[in-house]
N, C-alpha and C positions, 0 to 999 in steps of 0.2 A: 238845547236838544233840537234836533233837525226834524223835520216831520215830513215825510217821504208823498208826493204828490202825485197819482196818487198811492195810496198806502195797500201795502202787496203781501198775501198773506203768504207762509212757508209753503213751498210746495208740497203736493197731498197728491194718493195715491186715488183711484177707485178700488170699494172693495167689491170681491166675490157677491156677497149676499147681496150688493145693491143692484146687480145685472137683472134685467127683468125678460121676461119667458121670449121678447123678439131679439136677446141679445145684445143689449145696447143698455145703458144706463136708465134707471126707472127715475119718470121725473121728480119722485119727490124727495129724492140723493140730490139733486140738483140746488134743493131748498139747505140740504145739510151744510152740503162744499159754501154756500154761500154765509150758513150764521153760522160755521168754524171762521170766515174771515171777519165776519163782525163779532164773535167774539174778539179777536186779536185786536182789534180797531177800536173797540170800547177798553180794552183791557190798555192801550195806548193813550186811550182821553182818560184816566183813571176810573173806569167803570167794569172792573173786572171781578171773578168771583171773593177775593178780598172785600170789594167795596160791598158788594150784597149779602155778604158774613157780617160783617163790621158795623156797617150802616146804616143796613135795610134798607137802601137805594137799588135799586136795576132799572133794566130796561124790557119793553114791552113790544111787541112789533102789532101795528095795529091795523096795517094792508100791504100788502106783496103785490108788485106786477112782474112777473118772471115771462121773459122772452127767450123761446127754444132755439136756436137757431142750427146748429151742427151737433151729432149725436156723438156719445164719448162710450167707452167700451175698456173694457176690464184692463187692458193694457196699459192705456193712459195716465198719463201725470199730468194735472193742473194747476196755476195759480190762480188764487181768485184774489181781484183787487176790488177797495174802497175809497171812492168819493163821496163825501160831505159836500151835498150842493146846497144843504141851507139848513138850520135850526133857531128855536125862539128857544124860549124859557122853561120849554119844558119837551119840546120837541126835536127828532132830528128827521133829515132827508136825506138819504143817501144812494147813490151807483153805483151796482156793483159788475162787475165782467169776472164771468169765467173763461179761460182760456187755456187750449195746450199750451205745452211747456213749448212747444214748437212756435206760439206764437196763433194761432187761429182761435176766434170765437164760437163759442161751444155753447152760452148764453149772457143772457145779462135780469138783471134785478132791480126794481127800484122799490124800497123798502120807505115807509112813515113808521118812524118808534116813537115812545113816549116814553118818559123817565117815570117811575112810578116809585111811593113810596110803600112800603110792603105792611105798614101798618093799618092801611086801608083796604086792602089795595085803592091809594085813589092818584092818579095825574099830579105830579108836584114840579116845583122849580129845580131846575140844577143846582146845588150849593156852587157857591163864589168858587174853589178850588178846580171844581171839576168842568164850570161853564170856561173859567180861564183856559184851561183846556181842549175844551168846543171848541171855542172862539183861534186859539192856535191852529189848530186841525182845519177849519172852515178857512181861515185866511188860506194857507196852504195850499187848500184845494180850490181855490176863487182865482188860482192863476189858470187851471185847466178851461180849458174847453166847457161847454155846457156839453152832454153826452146827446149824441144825435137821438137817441132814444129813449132819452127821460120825459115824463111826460105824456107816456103815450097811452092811448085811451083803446078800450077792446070795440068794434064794431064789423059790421059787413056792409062793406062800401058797397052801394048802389050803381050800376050804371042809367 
């Protein structure tokens, strides 16, 4: 199986309801357009609502850094893509970009999950099928770039 580097969700409309009163996309539509493409990208590494039916495995998101950059409006149609820039045994790292279908950034994401098992709920390891999996995805994505905007910390720069 090919695993697409990086991994590009179908494209998605904005709805009505998400427009907010200055007419333009309300930022926390921005958080959705983003875990509809990680859904699709865990449902890739076998971590889909199957796996959370079946197994009682899923995933947890346990800090968001979302960067605004260009504002998107009812009209619009975007992709949002996923890079796996790192995971251990129980964790993953990932970068995500939102973008018109035209091609320009509209924002980007970088997301820390945690596999959880739902019997606890507590922090657990990937089973072997699903890490084999990780581990596909992550090589994949380890040919990219590092994203110029991973990484990035909130402050007010001083002159």
């Amino acid at each position: 199986m090919s695993i697409p580097a990086p991994f590009v969700s179908k494209p998605m409309d904005i709805e009505k309801d998400w427009i907010d009163y200055n007419g333009h996309l309300n930022m926390a539509y921005y958080n959705v357009l983003f875990d509809r493409c990680s859904d699709e990208a865990f449902e890739a590494m076998g971590m889909g609502l199957d796996y959370v039916k079946g197994r009682r495995l899923t995933i947890y998101t346990a800090e968001v850094h979302v960067c605004y950059v260009q504002e998107l409006h009812l009209d619009h149609k975007v992709q949002v893509s996923f890079q796996l820039i790192d995971h251990d045994e129980k964790r993953l790292r990932a970068y995500q970009e939102i973008r018109h279908v035209d091609g320009w950034l509209a924002a980007t994401s970088e997301t820390l999950s945690l596999h959880v098992d739902m019997s606890g709920p507590k922090v657990a390891p990937f089973p072997a099928d699903v890490m084999a999996k990780v581990e596909a995805m992550r090589a994949a994505h380890s040919m990219l770039p590092m994203p110029e905007r991973a990484g990035r910390s909130i402050g007010i720069k001083r002159k």
